[in-house]
DSSP file (Angstrom, degrees, kcal/mol; ACC not computed):
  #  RESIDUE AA STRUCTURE BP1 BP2  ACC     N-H-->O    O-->H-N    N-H-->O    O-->H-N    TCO  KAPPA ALPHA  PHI   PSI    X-CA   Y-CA   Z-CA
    1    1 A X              0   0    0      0, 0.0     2,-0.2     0, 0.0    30,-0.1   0.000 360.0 360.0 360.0 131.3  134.4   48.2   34.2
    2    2 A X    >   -     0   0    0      1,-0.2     3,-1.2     2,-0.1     4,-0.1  -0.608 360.0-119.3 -97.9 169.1  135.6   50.9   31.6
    3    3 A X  T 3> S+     0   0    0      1,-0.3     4,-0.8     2,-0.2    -1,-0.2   0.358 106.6  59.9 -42.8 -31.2  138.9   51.3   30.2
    4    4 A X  T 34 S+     0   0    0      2,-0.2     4,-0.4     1,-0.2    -1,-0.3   0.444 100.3  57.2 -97.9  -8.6  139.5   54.8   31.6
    5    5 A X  T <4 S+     0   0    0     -3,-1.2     4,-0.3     2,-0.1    -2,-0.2   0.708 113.6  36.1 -46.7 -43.5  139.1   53.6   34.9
    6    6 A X  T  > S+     0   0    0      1,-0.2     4,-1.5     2,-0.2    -2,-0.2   0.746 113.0  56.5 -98.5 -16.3  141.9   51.0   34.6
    7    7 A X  H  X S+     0   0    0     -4,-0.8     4,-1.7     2,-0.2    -1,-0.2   0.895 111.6  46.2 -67.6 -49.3  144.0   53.2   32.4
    8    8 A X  H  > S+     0   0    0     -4,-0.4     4,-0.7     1,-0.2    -2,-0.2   0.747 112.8  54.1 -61.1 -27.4  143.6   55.9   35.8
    9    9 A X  H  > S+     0   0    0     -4,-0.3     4,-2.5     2,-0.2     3,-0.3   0.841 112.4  39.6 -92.6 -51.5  144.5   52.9   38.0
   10   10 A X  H  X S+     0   0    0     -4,-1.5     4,-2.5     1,-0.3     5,-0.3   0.788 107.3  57.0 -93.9  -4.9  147.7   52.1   36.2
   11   11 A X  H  X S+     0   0    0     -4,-1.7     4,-1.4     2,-0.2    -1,-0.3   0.895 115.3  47.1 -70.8 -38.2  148.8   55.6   35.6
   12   12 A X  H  X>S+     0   0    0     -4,-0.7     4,-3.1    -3,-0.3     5,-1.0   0.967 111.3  47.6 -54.0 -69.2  148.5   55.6   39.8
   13   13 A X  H  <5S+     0   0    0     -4,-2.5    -1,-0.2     2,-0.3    -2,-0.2   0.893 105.7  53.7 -58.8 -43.5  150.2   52.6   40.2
   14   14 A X  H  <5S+     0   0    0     -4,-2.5    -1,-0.3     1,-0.2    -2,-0.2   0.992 115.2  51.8 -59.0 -34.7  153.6   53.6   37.6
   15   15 A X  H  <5S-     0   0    0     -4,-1.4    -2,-0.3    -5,-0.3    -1,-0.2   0.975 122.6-113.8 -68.7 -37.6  153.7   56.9   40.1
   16   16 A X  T  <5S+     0   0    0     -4,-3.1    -3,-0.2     2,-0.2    -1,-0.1   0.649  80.3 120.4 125.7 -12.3  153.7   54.9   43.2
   17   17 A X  S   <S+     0   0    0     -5,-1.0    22,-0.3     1,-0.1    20,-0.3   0.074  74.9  27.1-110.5  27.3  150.5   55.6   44.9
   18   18 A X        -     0   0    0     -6,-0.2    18,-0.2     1,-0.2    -2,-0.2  -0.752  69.8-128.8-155.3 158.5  149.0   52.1   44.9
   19   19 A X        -     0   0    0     16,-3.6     2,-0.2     1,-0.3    -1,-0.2   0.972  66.3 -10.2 -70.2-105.1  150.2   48.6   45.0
   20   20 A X        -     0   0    0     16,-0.1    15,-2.6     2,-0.0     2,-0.3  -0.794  57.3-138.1-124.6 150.1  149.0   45.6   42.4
   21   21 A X  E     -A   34   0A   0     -2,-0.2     2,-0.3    13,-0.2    13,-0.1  -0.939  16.1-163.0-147.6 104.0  146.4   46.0   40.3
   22   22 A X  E     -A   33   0A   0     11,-2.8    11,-2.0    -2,-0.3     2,-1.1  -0.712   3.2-164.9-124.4 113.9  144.1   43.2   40.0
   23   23 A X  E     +A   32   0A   0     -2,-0.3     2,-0.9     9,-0.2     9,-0.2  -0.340  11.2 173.5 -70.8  89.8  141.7   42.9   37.1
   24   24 A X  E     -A   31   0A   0      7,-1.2     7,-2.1    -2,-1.1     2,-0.9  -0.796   8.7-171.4-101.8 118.8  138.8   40.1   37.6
   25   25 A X        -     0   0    0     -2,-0.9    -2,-0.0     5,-0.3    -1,-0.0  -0.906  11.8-174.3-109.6 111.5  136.3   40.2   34.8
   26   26 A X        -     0   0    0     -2,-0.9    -1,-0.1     0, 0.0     4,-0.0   0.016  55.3-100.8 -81.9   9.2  133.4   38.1   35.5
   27   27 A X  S    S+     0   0    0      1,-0.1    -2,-0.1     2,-0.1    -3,-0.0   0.539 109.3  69.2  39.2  30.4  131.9   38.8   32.0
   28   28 A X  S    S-     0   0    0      0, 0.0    -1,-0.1     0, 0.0    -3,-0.1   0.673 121.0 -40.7-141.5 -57.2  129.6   41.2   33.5
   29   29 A X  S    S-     0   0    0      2,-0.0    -2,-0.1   -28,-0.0     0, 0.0   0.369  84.5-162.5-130.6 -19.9  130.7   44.9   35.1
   30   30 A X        -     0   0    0      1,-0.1    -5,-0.3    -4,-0.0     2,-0.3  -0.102   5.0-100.8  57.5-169.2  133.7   43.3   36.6
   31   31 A X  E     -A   24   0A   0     -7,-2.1    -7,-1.2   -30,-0.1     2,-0.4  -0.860  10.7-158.5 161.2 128.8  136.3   44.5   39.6
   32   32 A X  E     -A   23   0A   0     -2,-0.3     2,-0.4    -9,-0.2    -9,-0.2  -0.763  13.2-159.9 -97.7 123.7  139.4   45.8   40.3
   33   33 A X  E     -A   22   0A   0    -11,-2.0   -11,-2.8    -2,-0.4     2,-0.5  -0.928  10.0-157.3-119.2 144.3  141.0   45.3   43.5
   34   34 A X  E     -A   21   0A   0     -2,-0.4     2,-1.0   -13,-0.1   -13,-0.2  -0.926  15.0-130.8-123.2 126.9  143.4   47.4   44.4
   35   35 A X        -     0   0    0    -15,-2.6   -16,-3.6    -2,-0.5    -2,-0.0  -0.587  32.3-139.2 -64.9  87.3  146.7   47.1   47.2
   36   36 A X        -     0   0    0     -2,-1.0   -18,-0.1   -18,-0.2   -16,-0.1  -0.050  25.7-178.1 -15.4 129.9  146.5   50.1   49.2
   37   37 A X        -     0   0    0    -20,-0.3    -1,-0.1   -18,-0.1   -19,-0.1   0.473  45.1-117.4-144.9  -2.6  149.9   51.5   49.8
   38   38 A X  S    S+     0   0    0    -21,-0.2   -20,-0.1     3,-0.0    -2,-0.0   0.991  80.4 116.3  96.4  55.6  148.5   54.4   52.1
   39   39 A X        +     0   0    0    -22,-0.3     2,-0.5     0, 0.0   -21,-0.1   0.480  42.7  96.5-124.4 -19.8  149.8   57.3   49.6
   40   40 A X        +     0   0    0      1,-0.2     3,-0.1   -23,-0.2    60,-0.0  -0.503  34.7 162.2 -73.4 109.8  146.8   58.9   48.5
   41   41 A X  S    S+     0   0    0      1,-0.8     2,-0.3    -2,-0.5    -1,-0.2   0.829  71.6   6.2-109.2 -41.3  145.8   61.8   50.3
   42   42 A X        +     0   0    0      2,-0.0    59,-1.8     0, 0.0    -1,-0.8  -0.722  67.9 167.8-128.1 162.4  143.1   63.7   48.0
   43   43 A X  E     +B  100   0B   0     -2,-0.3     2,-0.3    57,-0.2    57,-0.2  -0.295  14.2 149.0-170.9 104.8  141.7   62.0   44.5
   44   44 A X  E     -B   99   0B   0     55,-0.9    55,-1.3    -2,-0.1     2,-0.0  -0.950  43.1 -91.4-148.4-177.3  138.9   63.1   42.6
   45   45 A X  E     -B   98   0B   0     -2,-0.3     2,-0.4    53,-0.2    53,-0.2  -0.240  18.9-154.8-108.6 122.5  137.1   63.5   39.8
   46   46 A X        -     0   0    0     51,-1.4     2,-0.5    50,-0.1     4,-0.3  -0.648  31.5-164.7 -99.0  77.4  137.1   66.7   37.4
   47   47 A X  S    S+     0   0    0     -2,-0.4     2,-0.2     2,-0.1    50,-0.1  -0.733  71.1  48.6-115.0 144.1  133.8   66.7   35.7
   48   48 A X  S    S-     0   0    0     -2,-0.5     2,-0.9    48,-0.1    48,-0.0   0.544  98.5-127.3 -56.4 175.5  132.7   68.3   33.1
   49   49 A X        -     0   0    0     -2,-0.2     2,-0.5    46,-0.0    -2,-0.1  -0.934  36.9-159.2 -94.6 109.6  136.3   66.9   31.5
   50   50 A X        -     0   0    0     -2,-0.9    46,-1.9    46,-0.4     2,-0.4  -0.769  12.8-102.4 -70.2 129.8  137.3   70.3   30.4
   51   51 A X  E     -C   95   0B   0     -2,-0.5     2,-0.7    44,-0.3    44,-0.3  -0.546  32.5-153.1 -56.8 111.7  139.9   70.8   27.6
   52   52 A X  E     -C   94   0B   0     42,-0.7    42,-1.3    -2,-0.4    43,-0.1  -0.853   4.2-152.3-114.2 107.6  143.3   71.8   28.2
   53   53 A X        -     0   0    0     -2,-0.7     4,-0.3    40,-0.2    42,-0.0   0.087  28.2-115.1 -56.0 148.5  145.5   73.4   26.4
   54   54 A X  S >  S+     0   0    0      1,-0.2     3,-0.5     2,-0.2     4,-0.3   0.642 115.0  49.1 -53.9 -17.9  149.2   73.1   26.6
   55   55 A X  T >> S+     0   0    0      1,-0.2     4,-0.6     2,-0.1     3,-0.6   0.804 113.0  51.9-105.9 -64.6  149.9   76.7   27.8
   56   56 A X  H 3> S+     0   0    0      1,-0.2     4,-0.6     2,-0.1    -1,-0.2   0.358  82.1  92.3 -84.4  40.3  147.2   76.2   30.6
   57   57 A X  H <> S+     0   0    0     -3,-0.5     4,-2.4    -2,-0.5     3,-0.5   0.891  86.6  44.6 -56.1 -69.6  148.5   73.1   31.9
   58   58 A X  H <> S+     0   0    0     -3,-0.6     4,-1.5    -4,-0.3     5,-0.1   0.901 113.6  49.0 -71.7 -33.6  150.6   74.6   34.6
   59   59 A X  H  X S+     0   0    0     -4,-0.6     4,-0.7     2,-0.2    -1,-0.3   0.924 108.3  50.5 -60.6 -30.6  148.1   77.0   35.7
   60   60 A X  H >X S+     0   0    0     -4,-0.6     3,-7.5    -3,-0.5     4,-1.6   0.999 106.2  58.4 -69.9 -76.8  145.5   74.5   36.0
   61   61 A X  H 3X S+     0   0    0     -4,-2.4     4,-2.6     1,-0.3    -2,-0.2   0.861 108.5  54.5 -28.9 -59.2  148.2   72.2   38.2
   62   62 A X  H 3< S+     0   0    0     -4,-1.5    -1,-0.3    -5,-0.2    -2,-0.2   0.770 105.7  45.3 -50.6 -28.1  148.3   75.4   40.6
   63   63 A X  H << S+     0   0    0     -3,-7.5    -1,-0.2    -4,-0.7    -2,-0.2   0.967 119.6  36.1 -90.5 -14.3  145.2   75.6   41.2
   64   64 A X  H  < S+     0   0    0     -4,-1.6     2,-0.3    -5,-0.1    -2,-0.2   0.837 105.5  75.0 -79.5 -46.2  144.3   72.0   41.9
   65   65 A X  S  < S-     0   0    0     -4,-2.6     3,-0.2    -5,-0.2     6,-0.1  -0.584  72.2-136.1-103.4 165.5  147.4   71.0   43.6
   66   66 A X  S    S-     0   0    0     -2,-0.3     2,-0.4     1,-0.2    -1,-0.1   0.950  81.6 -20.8 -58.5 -63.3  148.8   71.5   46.8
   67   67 A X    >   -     0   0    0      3,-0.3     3,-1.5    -3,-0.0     2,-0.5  -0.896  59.1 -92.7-160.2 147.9  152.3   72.1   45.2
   68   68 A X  T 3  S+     0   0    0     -2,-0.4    -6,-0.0     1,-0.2    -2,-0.0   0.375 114.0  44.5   1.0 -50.1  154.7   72.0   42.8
   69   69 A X  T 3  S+     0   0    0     -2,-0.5    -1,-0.2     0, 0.0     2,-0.1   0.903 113.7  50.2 -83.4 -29.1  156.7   68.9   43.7
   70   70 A X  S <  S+     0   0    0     -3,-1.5    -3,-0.3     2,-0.0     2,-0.1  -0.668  77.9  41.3-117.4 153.3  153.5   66.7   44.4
   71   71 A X        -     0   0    0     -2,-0.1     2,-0.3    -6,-0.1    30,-0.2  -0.336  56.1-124.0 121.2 158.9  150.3   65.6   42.9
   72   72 A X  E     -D  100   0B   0     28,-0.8    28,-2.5    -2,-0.1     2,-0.4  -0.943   2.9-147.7-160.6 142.6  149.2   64.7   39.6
   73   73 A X  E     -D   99   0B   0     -2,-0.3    11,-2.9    26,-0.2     2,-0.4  -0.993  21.0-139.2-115.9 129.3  146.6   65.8   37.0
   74   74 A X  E     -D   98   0B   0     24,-4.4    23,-2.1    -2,-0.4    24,-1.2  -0.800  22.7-173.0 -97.2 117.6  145.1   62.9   34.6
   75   75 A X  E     -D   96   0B   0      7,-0.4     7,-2.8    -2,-0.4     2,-0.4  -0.797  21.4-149.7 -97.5 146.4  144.7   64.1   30.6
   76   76 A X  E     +DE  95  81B   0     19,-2.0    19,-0.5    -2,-0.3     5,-0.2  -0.965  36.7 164.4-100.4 113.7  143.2   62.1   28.6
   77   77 A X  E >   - E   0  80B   0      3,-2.8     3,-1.0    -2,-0.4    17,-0.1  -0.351  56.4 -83.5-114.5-175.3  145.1   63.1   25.0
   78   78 A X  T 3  S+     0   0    0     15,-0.3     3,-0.1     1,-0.3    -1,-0.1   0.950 133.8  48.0 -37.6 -64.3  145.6   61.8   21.4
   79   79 A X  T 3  S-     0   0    0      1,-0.2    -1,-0.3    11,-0.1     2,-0.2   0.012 122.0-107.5 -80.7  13.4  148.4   59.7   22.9
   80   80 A X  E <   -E   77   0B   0     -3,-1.0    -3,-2.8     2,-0.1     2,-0.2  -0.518  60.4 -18.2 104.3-139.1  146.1   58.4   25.9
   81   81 A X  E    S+E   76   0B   0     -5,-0.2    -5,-0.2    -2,-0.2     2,-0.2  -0.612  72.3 140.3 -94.8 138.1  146.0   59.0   29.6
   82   82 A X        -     0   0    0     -7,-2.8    -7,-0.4    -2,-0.2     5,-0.2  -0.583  48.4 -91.6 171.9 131.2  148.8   60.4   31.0
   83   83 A X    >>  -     0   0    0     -2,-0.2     4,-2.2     3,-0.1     3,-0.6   0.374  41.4-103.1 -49.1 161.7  149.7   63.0   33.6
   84   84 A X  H 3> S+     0   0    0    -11,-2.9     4,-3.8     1,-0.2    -1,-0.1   0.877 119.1  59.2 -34.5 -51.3  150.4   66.5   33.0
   85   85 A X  H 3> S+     0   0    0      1,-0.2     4,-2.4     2,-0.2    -1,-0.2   0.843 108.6  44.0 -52.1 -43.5  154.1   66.1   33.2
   86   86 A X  H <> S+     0   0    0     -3,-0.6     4,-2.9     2,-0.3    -1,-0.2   0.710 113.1  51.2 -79.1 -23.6  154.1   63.6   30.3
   87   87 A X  H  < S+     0   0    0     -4,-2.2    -2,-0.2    -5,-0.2    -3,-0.2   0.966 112.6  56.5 -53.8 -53.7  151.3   66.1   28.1
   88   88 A X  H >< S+     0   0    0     -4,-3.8     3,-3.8     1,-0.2    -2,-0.3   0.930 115.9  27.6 -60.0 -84.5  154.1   68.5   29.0
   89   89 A X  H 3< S+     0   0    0     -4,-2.4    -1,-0.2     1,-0.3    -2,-0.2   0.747 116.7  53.5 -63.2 -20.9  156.8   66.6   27.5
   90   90 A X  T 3< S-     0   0    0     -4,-2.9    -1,-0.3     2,-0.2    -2,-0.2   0.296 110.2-129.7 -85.8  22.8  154.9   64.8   24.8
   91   91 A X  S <  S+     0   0    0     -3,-3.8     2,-0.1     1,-0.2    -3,-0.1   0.744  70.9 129.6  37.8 109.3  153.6   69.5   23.8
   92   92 A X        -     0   0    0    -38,-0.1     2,-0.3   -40,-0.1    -1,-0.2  -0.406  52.5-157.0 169.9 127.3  150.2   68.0   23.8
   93   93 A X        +     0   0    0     -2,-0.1   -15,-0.3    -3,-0.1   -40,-0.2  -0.638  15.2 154.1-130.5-160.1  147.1   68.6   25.3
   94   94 A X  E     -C   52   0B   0    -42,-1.3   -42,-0.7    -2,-0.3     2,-0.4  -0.241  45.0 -57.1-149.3-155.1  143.7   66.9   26.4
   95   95 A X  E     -CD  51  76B   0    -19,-0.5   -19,-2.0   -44,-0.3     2,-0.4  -0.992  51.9-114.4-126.6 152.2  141.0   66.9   28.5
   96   96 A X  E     + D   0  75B   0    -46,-1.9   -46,-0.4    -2,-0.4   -21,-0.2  -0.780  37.4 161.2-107.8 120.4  141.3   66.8   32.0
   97   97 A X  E     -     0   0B   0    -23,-2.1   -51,-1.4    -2,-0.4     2,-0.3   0.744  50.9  -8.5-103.6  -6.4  140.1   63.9   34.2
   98   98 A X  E     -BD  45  74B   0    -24,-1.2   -24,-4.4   -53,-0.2     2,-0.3  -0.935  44.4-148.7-169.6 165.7  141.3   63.5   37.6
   99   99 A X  E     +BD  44  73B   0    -55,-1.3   -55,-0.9    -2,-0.3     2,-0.5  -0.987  16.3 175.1-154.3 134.2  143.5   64.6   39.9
  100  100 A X  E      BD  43  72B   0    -28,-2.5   -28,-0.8    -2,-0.3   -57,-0.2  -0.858 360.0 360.0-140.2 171.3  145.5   63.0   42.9
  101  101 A X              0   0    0    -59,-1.8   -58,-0.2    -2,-0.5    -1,-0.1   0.570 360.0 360.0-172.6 360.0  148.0   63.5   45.5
């Protein structure tokens, strides 16, 4: 199971949008199960991960999400995965992998 998967899973879970986060590694692909908490309306996958710069952060968030107050876009940066909001405050930007709301 990679690392950017569970890194995407706990970024979720500090917002709110899923319950406990359990990690079973079986020494072989392993498996996450995850508590539903029925917040999740869209989530998917931006691929290629395109690079995004701090100045097109907030356009990018407009086009993907619904709006302003909700929603989240997942960078992966220097300083690791972590929504837009946090690129924003930590002036850094990434490549972009997912997006939920």
């Amino acid at each position: 199971n990679s690392k950017v998967v569970i890194k995407f899973l706990q970024v979720m879970q500090k917002h709110g949008y899923i319950g406990d986060l359990e990690i079973i590694d079986d020494h072989r692909a392993g498996k996450v199960v995850v508590d539903l908490v029925g917040r999740i309306n869209k989530c998917g996958v931006i691929s290629p991960r395109f690079d995004v710069c701090l100045g097109d952060i907030e356009q990018l968030a407009s086009n993907i999400l619904p709006s302003r107050q909700f929603g989240h876009l997942v960078l992966t940066t220097t300083y690791g995965i972590m929504t837009h909001e946090e690129a924003r405050r930590k002036h850094t930007g990434g490549k972009i992998l997912v997006f939920f709301f």
